[in-house]
C-alpha positions in Angstrom: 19.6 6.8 13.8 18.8 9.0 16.4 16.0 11.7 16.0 14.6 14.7 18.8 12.0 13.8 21.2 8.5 16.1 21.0 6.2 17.0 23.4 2.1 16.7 22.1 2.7 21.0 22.1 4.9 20.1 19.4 7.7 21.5 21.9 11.2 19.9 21.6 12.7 17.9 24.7 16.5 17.6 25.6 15.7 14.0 24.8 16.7 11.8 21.6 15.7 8.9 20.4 17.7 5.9 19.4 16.2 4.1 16.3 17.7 1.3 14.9 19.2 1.6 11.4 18.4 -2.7 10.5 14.8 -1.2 10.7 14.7 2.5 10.0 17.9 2.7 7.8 17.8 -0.2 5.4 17.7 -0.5 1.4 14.0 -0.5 0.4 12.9 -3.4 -1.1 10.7 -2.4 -3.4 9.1 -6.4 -4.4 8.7 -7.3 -0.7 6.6 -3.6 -0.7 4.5 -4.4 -3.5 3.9 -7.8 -2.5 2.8 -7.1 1.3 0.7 -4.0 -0.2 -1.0 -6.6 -2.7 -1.7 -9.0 0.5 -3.3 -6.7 2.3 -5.9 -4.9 -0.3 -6.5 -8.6 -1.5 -7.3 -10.0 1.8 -9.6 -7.2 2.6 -12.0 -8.4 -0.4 -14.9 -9.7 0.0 -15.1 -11.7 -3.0 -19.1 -12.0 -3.3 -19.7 -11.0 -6.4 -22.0 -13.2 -8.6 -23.7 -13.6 -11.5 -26.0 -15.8 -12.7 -24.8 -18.8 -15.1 -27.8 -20.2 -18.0 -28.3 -22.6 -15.4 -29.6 -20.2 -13.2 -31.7 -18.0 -14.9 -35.4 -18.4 -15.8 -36.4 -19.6 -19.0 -37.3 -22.6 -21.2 -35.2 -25.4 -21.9 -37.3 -26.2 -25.2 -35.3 -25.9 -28.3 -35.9 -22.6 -30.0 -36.1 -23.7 -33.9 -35.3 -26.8 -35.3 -31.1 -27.4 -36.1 -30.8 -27.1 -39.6 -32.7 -25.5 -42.8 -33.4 -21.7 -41.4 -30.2 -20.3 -41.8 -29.5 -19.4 -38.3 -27.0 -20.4 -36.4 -27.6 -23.3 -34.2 -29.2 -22.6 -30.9 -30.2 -24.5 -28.0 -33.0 -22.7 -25.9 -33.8 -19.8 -24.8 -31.4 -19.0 -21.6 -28.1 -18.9 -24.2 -25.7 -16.0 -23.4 -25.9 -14.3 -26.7 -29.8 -13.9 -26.0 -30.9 -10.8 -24.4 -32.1 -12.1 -20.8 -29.7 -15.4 -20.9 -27.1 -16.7 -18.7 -23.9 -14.5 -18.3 -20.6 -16.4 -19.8 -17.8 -16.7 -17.8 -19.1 -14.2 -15.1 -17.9 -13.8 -11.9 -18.0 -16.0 -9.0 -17.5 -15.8 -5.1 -14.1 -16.7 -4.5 -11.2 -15.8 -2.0 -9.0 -13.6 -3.4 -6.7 -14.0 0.0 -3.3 -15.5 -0.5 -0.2 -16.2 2.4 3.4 -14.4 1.8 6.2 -15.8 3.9 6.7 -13.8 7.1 10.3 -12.7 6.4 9.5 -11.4 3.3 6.4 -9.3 5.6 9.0 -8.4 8.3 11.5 -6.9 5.0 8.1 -5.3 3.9 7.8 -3.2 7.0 11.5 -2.7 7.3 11.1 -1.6 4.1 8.4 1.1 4.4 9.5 2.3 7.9 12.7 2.9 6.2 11.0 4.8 3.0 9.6 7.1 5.9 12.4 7.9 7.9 14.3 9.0 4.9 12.1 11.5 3.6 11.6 12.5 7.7 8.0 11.6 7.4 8.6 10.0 11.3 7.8 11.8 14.5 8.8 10.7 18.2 6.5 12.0 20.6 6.6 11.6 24.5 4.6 9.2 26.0 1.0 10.9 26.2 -2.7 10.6 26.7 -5.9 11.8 27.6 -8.3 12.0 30.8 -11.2 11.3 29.3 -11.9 11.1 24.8 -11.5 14.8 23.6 -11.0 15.3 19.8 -9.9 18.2 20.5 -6.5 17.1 22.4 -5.6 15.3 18.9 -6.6 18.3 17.1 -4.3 20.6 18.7 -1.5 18.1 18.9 -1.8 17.7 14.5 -1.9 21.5 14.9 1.1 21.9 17.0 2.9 19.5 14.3 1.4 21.0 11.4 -0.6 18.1 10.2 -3.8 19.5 9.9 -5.9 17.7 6.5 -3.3 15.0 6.6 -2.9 11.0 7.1 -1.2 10.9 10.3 -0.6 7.1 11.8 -0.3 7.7 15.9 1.2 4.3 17.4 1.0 4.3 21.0 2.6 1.6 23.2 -0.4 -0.4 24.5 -4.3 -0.1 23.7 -5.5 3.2 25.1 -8.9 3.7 24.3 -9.1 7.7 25.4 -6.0 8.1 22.7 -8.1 5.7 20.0 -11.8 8.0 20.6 -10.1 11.4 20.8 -8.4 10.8 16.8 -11.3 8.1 15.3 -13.5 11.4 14.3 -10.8 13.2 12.5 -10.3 12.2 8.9 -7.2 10.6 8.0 -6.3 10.1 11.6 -6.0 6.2 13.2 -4.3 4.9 15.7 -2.3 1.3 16.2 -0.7 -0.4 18.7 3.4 -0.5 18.4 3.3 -4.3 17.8 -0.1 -4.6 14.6 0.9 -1.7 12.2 1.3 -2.8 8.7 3.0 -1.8 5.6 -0.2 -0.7 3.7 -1.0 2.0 7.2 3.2 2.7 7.1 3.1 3.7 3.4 -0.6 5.6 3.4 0.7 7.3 6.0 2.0 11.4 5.5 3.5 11.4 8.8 3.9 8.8 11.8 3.9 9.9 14.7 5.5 7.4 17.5 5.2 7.7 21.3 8.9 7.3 23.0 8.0 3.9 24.9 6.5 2.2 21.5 9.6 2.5 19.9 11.3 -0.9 21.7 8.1 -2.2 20.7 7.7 -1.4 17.7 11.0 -2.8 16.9 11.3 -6.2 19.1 7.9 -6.3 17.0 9.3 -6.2 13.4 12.7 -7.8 14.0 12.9 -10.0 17.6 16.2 -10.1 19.7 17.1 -13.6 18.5 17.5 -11.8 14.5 19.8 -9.1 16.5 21.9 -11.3 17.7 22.3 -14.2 15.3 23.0 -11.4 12.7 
């Protein structure tokens, strides 16, 4: 797959880019998608929530009325969970809701969702760029000059470059990742994705790694 290279003015080069079709061209597995989706939102819980058992709360532990002979149904004391200020039954508990998924079924995942973007030509390859000093306004016009203004844009750049990461952290639906930690939750929220030239080969040794190229 091969797709134009941009300039930040949104100006096309003589350039193309050569993407490779096991990663941008595949059948979209739609499981491996749900499942690495799932992973992330679970692992990003915090899993504190609490309430208190009849242990917990305050009351007496005295018997309220004797068992039998009053015609009400048997209670113990006070703290029961049918009883206004009592313990709550089966509440919740801090727990970890984070589970493991096997990392080829992670690597199909983002196969998967870079694949879902390049069909519907949601993917933009950029020249390598950045930034004196932190301007918002040098990402600003750059969204402009793409036509992305109000939208969830996904800017991976090739290494850490913190003038890149300050100039886009103020606009809303804006972030920015390095080519080898995006994930397929910030793939698939993503309207566009926007790709410098250089982070491509990273990008992809990232998701698949030589040795899968050439024992395939």
């Amino acid at each position: 797959m091969k797709l134009d290279i941009y300039k930040i003015d949104g100006s096309k080069t003589s350039k193309k880019a050569e993407l490779s079709d096991s990663i941008f061209a595949i059948e979209p597995n739609e499981t491996a998608l749900y499942e690495d989706v799932r992973r992330h939102m679970a692992n990003k819980r915090q899993g504190t929530h609490k309430t208190k058992g009849r242990s917990e709360v305050t009351g007496s532990t005295k018997k309220m009325y004797r068992q039998k002979g009053t015609g009400n149904a048997r209670r113990g004391d006070i703290k029961a969970g049918i009883l206004r200020g009592g313990g709550t039954m089966f509440g919740p508990q801090p727990r970890d809701y984070s589970f493991k998924l096997n990392k080829k079924v992670i690597q199909l995942a983002r196969k998967s969702a870079l694949s879902v973007k390049a069909s519907k030509e949601a993917i933009t390859v950029v020249k390598d760029f950045t930034f004196e000093a932190p301007k918002t306004s040098e990402v600003a016009n750059m969204l402009s000059s793409f036509k992305l203004d109000g939208k969830k844009v996904l800017i991976i750049t090739s290494e850490t470059d913190m003038n890149i990461f300050k100039s886009a952290r103020n606009i809303l639906g804006v972030s920015v990742v390095e080519a080898n930690k995006p994930n397929t939750y910030q793939i698939l929220n993503a309207d566009m994705i926007v790709i410098q030239e250089s982070a491509v080969s990273i990008l992809e040794s990232t998701i698949q790694p030589k040795t899968e190229e050439a024992a395939a």
